[in-house]
Backbone atoms as SQL, in Angstrom:
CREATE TABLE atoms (id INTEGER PRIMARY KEY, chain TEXT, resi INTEGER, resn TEXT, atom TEXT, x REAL, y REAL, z REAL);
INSERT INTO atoms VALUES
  (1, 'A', 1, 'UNK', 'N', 8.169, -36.250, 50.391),
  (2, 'A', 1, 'UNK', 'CA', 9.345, -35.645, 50.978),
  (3, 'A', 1, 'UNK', 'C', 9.060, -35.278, 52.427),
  (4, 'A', 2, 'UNK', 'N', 9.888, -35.971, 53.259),
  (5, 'A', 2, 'UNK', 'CA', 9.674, -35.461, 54.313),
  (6, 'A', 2, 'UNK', 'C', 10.350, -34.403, 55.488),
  (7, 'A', 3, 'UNK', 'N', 11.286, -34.288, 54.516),
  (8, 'A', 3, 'UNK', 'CA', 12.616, -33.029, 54.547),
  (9, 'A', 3, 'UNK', 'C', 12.249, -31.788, 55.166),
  (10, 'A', 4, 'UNK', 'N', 11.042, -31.539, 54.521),
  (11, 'A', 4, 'UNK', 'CA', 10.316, -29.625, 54.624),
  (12, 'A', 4, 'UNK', 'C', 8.816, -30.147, 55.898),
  (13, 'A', 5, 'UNK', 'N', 9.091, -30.799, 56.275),
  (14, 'A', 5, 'UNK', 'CA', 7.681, -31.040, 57.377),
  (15, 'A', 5, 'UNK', 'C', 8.483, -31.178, 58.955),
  (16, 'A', 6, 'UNK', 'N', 7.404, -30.394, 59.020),
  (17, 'A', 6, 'UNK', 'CA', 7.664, -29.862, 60.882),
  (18, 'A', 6, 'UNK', 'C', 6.812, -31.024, 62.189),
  (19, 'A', 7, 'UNK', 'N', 6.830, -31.481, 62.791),
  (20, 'A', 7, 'UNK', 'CA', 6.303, -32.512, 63.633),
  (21, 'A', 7, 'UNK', 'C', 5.508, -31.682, 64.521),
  (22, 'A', 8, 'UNK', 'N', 4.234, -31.923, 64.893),
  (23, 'A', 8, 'UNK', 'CA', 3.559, -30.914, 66.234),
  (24, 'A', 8, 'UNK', 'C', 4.246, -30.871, 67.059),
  (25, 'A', 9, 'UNK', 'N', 4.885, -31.781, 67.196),
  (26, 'A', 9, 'UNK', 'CA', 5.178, -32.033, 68.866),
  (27, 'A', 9, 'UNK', 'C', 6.346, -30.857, 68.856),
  (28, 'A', 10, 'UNK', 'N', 6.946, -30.163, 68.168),
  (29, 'A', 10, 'UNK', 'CA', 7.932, -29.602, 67.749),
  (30, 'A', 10, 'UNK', 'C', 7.217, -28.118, 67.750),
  (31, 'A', 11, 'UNK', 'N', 6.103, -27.717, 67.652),
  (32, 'A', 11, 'UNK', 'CA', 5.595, -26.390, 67.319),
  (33, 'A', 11, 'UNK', 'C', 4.775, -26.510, 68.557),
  (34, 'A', 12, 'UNK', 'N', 4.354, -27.175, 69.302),
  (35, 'A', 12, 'UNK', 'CA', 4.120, -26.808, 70.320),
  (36, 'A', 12, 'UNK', 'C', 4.541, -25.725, 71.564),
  (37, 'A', 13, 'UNK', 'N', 3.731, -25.236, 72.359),
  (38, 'A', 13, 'UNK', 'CA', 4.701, -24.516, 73.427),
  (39, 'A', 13, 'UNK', 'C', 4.903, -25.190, 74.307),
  (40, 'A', 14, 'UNK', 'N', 6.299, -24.566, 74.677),
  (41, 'A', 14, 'UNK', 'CA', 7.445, -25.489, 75.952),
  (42, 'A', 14, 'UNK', 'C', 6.832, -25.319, 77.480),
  (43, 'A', 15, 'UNK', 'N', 7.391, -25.756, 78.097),
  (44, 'A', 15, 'UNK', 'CA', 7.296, -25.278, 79.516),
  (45, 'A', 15, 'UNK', 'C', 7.486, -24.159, 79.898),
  (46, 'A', 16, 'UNK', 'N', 6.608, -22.978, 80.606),
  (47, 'A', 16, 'UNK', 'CA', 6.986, -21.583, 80.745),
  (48, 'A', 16, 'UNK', 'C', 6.466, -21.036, 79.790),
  (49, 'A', 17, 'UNK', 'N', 6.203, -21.223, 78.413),
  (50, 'A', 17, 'UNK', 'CA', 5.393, -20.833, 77.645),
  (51, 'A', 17, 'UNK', 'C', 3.765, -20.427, 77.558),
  (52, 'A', 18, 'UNK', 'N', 3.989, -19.273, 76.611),
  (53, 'A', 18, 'UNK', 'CA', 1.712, -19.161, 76.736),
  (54, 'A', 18, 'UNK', 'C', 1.166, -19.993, 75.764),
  (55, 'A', 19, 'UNK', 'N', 0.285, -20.432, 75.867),
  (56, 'A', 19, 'UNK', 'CA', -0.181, -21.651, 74.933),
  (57, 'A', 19, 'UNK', 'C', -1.896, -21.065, 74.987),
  (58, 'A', 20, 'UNK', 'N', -2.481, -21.659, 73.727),
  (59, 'A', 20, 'UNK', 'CA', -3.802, -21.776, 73.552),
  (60, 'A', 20, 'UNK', 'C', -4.412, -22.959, 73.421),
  (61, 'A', 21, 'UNK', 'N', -5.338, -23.020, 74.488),
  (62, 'A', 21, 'UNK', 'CA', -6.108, -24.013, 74.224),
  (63, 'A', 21, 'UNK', 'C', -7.240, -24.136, 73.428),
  (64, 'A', 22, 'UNK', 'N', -7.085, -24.886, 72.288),
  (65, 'A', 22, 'UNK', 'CA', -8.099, -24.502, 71.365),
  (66, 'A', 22, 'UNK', 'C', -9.470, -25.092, 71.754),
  (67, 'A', 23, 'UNK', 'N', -9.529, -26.262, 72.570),
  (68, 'A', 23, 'UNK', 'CA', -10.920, -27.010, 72.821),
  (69, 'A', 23, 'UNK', 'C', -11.234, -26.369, 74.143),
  (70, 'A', 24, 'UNK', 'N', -10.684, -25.132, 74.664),
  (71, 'A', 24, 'UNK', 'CA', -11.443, -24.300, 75.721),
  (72, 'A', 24, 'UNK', 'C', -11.377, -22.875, 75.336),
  (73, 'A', 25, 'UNK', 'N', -10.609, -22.238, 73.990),
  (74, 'A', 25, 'UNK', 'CA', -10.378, -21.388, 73.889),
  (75, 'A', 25, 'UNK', 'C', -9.801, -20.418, 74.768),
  (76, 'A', 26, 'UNK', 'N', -8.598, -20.658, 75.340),
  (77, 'A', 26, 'UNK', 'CA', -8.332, -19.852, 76.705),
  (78, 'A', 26, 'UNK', 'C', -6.622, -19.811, 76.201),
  (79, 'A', 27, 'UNK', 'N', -6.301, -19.025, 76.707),
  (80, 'A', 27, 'UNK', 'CA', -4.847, -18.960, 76.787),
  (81, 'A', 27, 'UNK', 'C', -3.730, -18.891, 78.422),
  (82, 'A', 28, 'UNK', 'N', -3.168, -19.770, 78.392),
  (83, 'A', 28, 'UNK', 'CA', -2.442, -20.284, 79.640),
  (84, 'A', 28, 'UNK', 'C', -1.059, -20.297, 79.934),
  (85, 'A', 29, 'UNK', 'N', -0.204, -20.432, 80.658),
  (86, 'A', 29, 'UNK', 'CA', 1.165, -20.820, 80.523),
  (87, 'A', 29, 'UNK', 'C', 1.185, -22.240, 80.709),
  (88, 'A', 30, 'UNK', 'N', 2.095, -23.031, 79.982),
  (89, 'A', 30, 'UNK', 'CA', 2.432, -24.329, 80.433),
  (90, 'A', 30, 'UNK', 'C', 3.517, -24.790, 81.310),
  (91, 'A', 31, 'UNK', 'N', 2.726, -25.318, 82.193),
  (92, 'A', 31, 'UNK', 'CA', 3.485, -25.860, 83.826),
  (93, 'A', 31, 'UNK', 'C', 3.925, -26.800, 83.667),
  (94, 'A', 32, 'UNK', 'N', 3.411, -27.829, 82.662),
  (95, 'A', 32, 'UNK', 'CA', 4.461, -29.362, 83.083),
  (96, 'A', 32, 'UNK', 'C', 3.214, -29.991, 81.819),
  (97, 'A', 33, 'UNK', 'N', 4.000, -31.347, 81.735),
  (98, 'A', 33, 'UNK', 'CA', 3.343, -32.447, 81.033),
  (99, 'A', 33, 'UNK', 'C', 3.280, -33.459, 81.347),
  (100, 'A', 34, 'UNK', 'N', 2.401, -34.189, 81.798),
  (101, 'A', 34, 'UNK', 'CA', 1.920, -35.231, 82.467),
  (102, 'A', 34, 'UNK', 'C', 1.202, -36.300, 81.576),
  (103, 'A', 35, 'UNK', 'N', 2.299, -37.531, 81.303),
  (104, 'A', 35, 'UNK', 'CA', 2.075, -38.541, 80.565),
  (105, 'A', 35, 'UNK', 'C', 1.367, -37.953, 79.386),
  (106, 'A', 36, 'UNK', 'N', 0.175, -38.299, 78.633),
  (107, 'A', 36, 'UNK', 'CA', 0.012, -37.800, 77.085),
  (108, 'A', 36, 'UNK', 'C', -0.756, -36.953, 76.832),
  (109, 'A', 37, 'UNK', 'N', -1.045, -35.911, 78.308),
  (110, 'A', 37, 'UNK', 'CA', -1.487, -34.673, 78.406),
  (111, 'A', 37, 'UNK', 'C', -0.822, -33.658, 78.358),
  (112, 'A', 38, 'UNK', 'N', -1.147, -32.428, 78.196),
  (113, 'A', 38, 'UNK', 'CA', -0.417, -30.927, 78.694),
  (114, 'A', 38, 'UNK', 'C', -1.032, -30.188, 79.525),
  (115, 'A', 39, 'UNK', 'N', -0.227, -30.109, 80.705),
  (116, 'A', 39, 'UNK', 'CA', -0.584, -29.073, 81.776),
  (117, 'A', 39, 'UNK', 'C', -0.796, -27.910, 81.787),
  (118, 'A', 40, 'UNK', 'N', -1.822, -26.995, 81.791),
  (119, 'A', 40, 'UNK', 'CA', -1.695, -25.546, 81.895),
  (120, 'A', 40, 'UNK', 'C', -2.747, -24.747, 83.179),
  (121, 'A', 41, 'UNK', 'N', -1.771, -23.571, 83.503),
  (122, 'A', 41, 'UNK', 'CA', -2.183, -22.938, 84.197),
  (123, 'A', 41, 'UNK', 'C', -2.866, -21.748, 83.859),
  (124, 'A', 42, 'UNK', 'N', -3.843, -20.950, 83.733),
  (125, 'A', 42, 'UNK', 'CA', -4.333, -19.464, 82.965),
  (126, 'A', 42, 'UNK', 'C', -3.447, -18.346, 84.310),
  (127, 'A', 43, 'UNK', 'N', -3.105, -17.267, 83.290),
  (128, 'A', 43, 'UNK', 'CA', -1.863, -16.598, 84.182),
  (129, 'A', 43, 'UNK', 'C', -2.892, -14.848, 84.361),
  (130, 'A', 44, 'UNK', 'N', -3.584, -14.677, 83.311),
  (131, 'A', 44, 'UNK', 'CA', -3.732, -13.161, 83.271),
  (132, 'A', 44, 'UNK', 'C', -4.804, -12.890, 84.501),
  (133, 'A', 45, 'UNK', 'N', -5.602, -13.674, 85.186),
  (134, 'A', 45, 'UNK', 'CA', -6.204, -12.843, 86.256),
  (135, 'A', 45, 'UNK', 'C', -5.233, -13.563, 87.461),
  (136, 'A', 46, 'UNK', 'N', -3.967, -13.077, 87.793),
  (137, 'A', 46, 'UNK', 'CA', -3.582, -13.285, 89.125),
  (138, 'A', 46, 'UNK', 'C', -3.403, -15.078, 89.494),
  (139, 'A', 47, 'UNK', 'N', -3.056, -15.779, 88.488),
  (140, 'A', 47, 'UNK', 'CA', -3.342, -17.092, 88.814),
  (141, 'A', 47, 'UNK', 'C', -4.191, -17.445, 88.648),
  (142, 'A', 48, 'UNK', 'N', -5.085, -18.928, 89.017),
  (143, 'A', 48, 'UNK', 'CA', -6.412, -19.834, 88.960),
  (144, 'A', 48, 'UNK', 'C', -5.855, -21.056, 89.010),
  (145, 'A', 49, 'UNK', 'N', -6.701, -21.769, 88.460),
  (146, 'A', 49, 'UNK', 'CA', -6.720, -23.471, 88.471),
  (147, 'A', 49, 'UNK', 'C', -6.225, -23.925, 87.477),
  (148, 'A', 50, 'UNK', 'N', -5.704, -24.945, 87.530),
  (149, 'A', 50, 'UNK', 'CA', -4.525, -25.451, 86.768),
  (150, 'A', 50, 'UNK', 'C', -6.034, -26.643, 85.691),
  (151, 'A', 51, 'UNK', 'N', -5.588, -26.652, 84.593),
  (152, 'A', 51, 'UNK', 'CA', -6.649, -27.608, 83.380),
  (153, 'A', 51, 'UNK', 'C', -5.834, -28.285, 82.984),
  (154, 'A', 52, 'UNK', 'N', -5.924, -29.677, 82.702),
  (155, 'A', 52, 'UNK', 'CA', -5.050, -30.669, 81.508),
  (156, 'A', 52, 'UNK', 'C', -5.916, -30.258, 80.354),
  (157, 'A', 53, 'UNK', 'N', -5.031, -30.075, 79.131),
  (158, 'A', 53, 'UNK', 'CA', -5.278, -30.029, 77.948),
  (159, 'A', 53, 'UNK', 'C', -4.801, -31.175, 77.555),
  (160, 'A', 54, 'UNK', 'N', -5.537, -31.575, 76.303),
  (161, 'A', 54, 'UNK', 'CA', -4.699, -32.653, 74.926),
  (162, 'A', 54, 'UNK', 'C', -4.211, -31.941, 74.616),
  (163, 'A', 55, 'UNK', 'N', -2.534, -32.523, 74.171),
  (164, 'A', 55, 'UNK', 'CA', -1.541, -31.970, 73.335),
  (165, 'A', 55, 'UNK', 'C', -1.696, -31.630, 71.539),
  (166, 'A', 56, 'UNK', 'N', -2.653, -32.137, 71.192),
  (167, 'A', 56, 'UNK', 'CA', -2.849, -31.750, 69.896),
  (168, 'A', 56, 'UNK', 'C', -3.831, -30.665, 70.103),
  (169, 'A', 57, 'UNK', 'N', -4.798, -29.964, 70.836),
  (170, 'A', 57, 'UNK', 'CA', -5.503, -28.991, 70.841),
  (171, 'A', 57, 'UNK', 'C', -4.614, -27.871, 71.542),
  (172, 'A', 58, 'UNK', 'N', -3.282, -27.624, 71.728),
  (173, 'A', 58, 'UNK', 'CA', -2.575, -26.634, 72.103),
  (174, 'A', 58, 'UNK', 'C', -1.626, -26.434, 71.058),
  (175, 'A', 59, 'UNK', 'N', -1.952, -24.959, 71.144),
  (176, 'A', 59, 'UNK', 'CA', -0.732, -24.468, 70.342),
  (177, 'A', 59, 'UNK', 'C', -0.638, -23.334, 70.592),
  (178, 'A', 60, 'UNK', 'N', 0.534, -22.299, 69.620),
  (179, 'A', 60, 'UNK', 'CA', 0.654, -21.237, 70.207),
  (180, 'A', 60, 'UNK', 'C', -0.008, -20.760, 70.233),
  (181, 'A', 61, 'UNK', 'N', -0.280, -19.021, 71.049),
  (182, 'A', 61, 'UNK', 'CA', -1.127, -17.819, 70.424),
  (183, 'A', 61, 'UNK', 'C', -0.888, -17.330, 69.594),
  (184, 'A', 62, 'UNK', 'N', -1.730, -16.736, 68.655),
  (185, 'A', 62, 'UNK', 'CA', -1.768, -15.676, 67.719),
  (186, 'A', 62, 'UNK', 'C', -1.117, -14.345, 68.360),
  (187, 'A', 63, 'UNK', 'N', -0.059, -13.601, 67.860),
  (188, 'A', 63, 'UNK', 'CA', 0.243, -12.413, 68.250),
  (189, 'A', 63, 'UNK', 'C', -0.669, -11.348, 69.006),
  (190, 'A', 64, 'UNK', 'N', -2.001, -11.565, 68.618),
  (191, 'A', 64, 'UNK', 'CA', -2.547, -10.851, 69.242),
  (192, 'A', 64, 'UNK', 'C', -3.366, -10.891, 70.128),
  (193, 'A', 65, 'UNK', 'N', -3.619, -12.155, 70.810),
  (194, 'A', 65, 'UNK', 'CA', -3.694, -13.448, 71.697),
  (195, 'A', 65, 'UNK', 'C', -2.826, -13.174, 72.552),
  (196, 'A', 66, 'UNK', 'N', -1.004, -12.977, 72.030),
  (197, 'A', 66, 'UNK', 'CA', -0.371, -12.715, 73.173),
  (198, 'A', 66, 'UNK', 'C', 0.122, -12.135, 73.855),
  (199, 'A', 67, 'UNK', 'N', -0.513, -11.119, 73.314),
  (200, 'A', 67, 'UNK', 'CA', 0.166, -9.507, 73.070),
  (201, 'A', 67, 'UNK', 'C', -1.577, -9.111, 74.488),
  (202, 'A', 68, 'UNK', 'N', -2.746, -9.452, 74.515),
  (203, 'A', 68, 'UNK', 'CA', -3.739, -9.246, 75.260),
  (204, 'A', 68, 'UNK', 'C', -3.237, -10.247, 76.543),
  (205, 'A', 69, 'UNK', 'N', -2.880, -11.353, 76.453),
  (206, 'A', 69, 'UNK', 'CA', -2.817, -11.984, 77.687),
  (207, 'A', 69, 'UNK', 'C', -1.469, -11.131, 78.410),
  (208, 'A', 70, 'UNK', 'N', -0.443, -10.853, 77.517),
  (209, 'A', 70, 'UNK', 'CA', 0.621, -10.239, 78.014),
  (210, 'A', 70, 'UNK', 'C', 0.224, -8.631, 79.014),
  (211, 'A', 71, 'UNK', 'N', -0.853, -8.232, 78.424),
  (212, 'A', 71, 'UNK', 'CA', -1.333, -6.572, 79.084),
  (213, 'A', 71, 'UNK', 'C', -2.098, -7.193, 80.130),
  (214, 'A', 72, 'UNK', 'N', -2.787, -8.414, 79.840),
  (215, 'A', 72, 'UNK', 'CA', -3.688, -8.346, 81.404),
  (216, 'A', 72, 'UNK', 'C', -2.561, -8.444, 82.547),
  (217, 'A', 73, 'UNK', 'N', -1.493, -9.395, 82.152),
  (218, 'A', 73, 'UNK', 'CA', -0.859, -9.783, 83.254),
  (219, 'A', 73, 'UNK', 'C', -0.496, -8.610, 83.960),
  (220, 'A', 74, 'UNK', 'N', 0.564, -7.882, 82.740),
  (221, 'A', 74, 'UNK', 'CA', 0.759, -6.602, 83.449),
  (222, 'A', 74, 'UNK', 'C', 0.070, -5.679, 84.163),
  (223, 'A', 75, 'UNK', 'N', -1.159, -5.596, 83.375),
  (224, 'A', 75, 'UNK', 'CA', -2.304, -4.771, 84.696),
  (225, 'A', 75, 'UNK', 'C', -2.265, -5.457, 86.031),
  (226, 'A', 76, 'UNK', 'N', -2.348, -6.873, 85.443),
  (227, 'A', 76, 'UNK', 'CA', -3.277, -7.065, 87.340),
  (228, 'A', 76, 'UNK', 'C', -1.816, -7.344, 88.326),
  (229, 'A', 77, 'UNK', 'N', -0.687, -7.109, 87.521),
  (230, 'A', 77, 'UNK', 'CA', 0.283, -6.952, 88.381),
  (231, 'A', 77, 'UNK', 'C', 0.652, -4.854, 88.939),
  (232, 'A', 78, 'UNK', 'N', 0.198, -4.436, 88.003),
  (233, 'A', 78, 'UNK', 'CA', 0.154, -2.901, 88.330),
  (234, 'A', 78, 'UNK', 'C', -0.927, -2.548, 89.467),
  (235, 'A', 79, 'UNK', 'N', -1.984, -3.364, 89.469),
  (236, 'A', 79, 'UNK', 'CA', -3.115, -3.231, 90.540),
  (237, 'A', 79, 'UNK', 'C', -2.628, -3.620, 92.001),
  (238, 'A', 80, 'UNK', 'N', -1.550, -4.824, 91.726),
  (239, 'A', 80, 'UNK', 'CA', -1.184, -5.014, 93.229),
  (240, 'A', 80, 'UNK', 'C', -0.734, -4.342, 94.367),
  (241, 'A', 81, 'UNK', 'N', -0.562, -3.037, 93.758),
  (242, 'A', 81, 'UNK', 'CA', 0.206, -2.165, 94.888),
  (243, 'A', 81, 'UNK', 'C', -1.012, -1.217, 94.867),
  (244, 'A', 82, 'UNK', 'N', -1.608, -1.336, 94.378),
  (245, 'A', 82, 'UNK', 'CA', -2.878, -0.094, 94.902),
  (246, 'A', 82, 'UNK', 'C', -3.713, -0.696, 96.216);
């Protein structure tokens, strides 16, 4: 039955999304997709360098994965005005 089955490509995260990379262990937003890669950028220290991931080693974060990348951001955006 193929009725009740979900496709990766479908549970993946979108563009603008935080994503985990599981074969670097890092968590990133995704910037774009480039032919049969996925683009990501790491967001919580202030920006960095942009990594291609494989699309089958990304997926979402764990809640609590995104719930930590979500506080760094906010810190190191609270630091900017000091």
């Amino acid at each position: 039955m193929l009725g009740g089955m979900v496709s990766n490509q479908q549970t993946r995260p979108g563009i603008g999304e935080l994503a985990k990379d599981t074969s670097r262990g890092r968590i990133g937003v995704v910037m774009g997709k480039l032919g049969g890669r996925v683009q990501m950028q790491i967001r919580p220290v202030g920006g960095g360098k942009e990594w291609d991931a494989i699309p089958d080693r990304v997926e979402p974060p764990s809640a609590r994965e995104e719930l930590s990348a979500r506080l760094a951001i906010k810190n190191g955006n609270s630091r900017g005005g000091l």
